[in-house]
C-alpha positions as CSV (number, residue, x, y, z in Angstrom):
1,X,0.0,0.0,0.0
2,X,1.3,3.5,-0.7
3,X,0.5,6.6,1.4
4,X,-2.8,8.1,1.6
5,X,-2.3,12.2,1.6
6,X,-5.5,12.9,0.1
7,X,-8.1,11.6,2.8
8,X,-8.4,12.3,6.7
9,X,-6.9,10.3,8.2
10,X,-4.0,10.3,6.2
11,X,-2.6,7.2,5.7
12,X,1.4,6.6,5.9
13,X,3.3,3.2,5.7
14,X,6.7,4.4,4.1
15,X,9.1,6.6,5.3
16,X,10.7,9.1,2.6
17,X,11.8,12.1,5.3
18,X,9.6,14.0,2.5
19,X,7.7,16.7,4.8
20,X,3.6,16.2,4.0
21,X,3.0,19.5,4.7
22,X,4.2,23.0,5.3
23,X,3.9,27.0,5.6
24,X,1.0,27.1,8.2
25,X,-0.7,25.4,10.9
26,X,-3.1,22.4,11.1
27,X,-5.1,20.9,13.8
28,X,-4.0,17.2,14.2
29,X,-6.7,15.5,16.8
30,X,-5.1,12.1,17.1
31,X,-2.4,9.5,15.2
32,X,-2.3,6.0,15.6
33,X,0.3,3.6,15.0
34,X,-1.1,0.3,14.1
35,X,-0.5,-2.7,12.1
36,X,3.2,-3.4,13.2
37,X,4.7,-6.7,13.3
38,X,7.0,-6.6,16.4
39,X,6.9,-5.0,20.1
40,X,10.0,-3.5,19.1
41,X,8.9,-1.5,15.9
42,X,7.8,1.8,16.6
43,X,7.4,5.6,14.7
44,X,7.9,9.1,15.3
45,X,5.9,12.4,14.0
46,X,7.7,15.5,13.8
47,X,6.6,19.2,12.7
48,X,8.1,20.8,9.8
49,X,11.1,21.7,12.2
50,X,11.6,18.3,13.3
51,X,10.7,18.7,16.7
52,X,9.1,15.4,17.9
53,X,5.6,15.7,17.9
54,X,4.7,12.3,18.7
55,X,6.3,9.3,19.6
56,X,4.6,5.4,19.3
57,X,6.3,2.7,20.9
58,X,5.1,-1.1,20.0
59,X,3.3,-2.7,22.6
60,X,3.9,-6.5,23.6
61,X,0.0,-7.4,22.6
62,X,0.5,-5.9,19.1
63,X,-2.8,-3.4,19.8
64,X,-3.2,0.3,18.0
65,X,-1.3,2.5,19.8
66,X,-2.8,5.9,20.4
67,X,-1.6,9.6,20.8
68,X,-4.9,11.2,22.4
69,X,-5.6,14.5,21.3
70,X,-2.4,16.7,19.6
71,X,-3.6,19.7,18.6
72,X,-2.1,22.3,16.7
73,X,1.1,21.5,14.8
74,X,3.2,23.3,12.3
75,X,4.0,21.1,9.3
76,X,4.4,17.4,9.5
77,X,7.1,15.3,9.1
78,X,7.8,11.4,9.0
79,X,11.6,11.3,9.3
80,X,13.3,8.3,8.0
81,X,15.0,8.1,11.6
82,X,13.8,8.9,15.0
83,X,15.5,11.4,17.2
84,X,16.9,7.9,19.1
85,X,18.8,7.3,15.6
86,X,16.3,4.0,15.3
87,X,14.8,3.5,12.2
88,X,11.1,4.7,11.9
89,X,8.1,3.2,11.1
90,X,9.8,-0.5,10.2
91,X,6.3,-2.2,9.6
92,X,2.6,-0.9,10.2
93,X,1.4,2.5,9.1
94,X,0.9,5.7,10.9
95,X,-2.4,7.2,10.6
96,X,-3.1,11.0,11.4
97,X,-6.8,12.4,11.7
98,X,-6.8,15.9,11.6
99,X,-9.8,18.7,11.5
């Protein structure tokens, strides 16, 4: 499957670094990381600056795991590695519901 940018909640199972979107402010209400294969996989969000926005560590059950409500962010980002130097997003997808 590729990414989803076109529908809430957007949709994104492949890391590129590539920021999805910029020059303004947009109000994120939750992001889910689900569909990952190992307790051990997990992802990171950033904002357009690359300050961590959200962070979604696997869970031993292999359940969704969910951010709560964000709020407003400027510019997202799905870096290719999280701030720990991990590789992000190594299975499952990250999905972002916004208003």
């Amino acid at each position: 499957m590729a990414n989803v940018l076109t529908d809430n909640p957007l949709i994104i199972d492949t890391t590129s670094g590539t920021v999805l979107f910029s020059g303004g402010r947009a109000k994120v209400t939750q992001i889910e990381f689900e569909g990952y294969l190992n307790e051990t996989d997990a992802c990171e969000v950033q904002n357009t600056n690359g300050k961590t926005i959200w962070y979604g560590p696997g869970r031993a059950d292999l359940d969704t795991v969910r951010s709560g409500r964000i709020g407003w962010v400027y510019g997202l980002l799905i870096p290719v590695n999280m701030t720990n130097g991990n590789k992000n997003l190594n299975t499952g997808r990250i999905l972002i519901y916004f208003e």
